[in-house]
C-alpha positions in Angstrom: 26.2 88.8 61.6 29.1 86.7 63.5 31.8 88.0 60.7 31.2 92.1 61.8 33.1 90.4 64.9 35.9 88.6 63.0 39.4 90.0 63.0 40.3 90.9 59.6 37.1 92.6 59.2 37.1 94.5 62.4 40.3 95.5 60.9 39.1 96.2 57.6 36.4 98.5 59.3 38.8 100.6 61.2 40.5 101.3 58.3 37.7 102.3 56.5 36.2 104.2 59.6 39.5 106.2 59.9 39.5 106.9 55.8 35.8 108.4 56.0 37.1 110.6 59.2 39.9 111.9 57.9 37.8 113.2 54.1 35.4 114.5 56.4 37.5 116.6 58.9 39.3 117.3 55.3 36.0 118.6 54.2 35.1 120.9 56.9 38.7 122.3 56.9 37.7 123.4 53.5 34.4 124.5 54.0 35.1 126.4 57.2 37.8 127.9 56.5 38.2 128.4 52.6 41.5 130.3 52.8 43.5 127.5 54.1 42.9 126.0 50.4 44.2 129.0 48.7 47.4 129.4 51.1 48.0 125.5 50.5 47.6 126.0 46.6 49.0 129.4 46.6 
């Protein structure tokens, strides 16, 4: 389990951990409010 605390992986994590938040809060943009997508798309 010592490489979850090396550098470049830590790193690597963020990233991924920042990817995943930003399709979610994509998501429920979409889902909550369904008319953004259509104003965006026109």
């Amino acid at each position: 389990m010592s490489f979850l605390f090396h550098k470049r992986t830590k790193r690597i994590v963020n990233a991924i951990w920042s990817v995943v938040a930003v399709l979610i809060i994509i998501g429920m943009v979409i889902f909550f409010a369904p008319g953004v997508l259509a104003i965006i798309t026109g």
